[in-house]
C-alpha positions in Angstrom: 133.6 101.0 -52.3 131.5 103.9 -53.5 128.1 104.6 -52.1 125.6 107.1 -52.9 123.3 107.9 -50.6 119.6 109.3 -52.0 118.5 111.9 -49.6 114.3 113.0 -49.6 114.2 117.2 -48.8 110.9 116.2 -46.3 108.8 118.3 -44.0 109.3 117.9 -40.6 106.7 115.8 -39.1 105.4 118.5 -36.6 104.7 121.0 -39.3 101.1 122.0 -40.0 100.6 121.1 -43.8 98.5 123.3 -46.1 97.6 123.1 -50.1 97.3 126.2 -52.4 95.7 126.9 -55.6 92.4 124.9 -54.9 94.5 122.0 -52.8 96.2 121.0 -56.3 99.8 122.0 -54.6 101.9 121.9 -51.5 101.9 125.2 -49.6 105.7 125.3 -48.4 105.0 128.4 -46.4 106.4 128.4 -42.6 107.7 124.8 -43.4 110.6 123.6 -41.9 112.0 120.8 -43.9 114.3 117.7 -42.8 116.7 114.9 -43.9 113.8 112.4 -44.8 114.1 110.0 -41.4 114.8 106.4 -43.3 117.3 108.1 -45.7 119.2 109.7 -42.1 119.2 105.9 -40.9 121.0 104.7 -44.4 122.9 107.8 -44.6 124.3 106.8 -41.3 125.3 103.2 -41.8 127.3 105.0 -44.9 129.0 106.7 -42.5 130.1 103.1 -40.9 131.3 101.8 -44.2 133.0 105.4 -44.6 134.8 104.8 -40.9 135.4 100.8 -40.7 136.2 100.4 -44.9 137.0 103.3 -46.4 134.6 103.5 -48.4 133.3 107.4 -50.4 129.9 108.9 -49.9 128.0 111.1 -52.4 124.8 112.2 -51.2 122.0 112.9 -53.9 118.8 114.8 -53.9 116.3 115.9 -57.0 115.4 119.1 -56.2 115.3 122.6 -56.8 117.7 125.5 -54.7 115.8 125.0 -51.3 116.8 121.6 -50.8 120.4 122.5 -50.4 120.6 123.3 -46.8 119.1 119.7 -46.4 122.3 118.2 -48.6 124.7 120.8 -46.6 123.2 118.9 -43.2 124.2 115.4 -45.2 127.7 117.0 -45.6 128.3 117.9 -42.0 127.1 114.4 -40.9 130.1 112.8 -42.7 129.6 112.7 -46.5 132.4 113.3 -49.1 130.4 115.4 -51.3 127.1 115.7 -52.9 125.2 116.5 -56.0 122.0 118.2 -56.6 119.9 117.2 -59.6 118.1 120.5 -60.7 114.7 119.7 -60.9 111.4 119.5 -59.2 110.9 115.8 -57.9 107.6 115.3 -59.8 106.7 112.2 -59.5 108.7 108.4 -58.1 109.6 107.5 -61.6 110.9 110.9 -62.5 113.2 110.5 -59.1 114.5 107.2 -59.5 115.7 108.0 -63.5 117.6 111.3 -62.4 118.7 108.9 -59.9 120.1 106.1 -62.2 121.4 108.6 -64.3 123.5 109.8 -61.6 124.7 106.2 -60.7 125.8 105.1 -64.0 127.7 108.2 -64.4 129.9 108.0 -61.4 129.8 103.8 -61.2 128.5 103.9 -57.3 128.7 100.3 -56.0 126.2 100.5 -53.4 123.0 102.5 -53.3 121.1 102.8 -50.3 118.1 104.9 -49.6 114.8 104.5 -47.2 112.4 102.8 -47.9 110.0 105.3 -48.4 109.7 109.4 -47.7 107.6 110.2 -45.4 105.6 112.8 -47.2 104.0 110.7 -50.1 105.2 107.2 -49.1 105.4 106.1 -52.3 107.7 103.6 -51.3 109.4 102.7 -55.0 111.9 105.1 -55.8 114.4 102.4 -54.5 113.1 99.5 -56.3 112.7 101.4 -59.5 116.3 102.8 -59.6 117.3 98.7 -59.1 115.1 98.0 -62.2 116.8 101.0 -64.5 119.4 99.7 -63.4 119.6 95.8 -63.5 121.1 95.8 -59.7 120.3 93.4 -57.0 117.7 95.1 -54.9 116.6 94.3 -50.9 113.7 96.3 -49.7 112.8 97.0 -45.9 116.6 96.2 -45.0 117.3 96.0 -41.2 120.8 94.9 -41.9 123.9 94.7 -44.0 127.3 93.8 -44.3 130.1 94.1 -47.3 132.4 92.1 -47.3 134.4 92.8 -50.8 131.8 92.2 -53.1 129.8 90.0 -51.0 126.5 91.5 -48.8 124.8 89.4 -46.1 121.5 91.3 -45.3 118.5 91.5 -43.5 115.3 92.5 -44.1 112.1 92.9 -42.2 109.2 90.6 -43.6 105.4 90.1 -42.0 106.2 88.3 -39.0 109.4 88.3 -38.3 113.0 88.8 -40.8 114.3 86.9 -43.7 118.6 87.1 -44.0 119.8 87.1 -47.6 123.4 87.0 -49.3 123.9 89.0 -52.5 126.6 90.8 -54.3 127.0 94.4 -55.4 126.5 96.6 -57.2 122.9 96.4 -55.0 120.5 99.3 -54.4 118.9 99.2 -50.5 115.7 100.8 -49.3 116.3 100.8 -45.7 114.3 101.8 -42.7 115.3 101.8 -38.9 117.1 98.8 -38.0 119.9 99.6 -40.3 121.1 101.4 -37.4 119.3 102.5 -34.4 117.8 105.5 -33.7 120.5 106.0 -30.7 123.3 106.1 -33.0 121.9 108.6 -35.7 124.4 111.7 -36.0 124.0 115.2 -34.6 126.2 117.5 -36.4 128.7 119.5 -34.5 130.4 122.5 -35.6 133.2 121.3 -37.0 131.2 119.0 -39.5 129.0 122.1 -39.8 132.6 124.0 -40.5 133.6 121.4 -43.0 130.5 120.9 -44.6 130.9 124.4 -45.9 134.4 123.9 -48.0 132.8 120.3 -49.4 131.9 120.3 -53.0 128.2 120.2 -53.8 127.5 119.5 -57.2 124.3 121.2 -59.6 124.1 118.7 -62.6 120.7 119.5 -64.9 118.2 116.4 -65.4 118.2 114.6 -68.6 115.4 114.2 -70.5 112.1 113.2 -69.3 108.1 113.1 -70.1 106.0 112.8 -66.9 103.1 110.1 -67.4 101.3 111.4 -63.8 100.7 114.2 -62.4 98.9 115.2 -58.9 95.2 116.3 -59.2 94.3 117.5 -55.8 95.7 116.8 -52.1 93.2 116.3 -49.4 93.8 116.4 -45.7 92.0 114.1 -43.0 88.9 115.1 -42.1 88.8 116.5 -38.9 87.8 114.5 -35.3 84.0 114.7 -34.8 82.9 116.2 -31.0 83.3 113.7 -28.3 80.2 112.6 -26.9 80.2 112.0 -23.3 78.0 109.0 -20.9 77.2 109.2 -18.2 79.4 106.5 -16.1 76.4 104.9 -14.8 74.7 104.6 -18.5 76.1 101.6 -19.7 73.5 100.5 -21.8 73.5 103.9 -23.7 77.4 103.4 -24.7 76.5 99.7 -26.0 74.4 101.3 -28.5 76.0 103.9 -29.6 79.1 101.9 -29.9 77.0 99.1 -31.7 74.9 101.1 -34.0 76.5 104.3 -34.3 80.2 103.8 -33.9 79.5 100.6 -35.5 82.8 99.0 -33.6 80.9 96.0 -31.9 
């Protein structure tokens, strides 16, 4: 079985986020950037399937130089090798067809990928690379099996979890539950070691007209000043609660 992993190049969630040029881009400055957490859960039920089946793991990322370290951390985690598409990840739809280029090229069985990155939460990079690519397609998985050909699968729905059988080939957007934050892998130095002689690929993106583009980023506004009562003035914290906080 061959799997390809799709790995996000994410800021880590404790970083302070700034924009540039009139907030119309991300200031990268001082940012330390991670394995995007959903694709570090699928990444390591690949490493399972790697252990228990055999099976080969390509990581893949869209993304310029920088990213690299993040693929290299991939490496030293367990995967075979990976490839780096050259290119700026502009938009979801630009991802997932650098993406689907990549799989019908090297005839992956089984994609898996999170749901969603954490830094736009686009959530459909996943579901579009299924669609370029007329596979069978399970979002929010919490579960899976291969079995040969066969896939039993979980996924999480509103109000509980729904279990499915499919076949591959099948692309998965998975999210914690695929395996447990427990068992996620901490590379030690001889991954690190290893990860160093493994082959990491620089293939240039094919041909592509971007439809969107991002206008302006805006952070949160920031919390207003807390306004303390007096413990004793109840009635004063009714109303502001009822007509100023407008809660009951």
């Amino acid at each position: 079985m061959k799997i390809l992993v799709c790995i996000s190049h994410v800021p880590d969630t404790t970083s302070k986020i700034n924009f540039t040029d009139n907030d119309t881009k991300f200031d990268a400055n001082g940012v330390q950037f991670v394995i995007n957490p959903y694709d570090e859960f699928v990444l390591t039920r690949a490493m399972w399937f790697k252990e228990k089946q055999g099976a080969t793991v390509t990581v893949a990322n869209v993304g310029t130089a920088s990213t690299e370290p993040t693929l290299r951390k991939a490496l030293a985690i367990g995967a075979d090798d990976a490839i780096r598409i050259n290119a700026e990840p502009t938009d979801g739809f630009f991802v997932a067809k650098q993406l689907a280029e990549v799989v019908k090229n090297g005839g992956y069985d089984l994609v898996l990928a999170g749901k969603e990155s954490i830094d736009y939460n686009g959530a459909m990079v996943p579901g579009i690379v299924a669609s370029l690519l007329n596979y069978n397609f399970i979002n929010a998985c919490i579960g899976i099996e291969v079995e040969g050909n066969n896939v039993t699968a979980s996924r999480e729905i509103d109000g509980g979890k729904e279990s499915l059988a499919t076949t591959l080939p099948l692309v998965i957007g998975g999210q914690k539950g695929v395996v447990e934050e427990k068992d996620l892998r901490i590379p030690n130095m001889r991954g690190i070691m290893m990860a160093r002689q493994k082959p990491l690929n620089v293939v240039e993106p094919v041909s592509f007209e971007n439809t969107t583009a991002s206008s302006k980023f805006e952070k949160p506004a920031a919390k207003g000043a807390v306004k303390l009562i007096d413990a004793n003035n109840v009635g004063e914290l009714v109303d502001l609660l009822h007509n100023e906080a407008k809660v009951i």
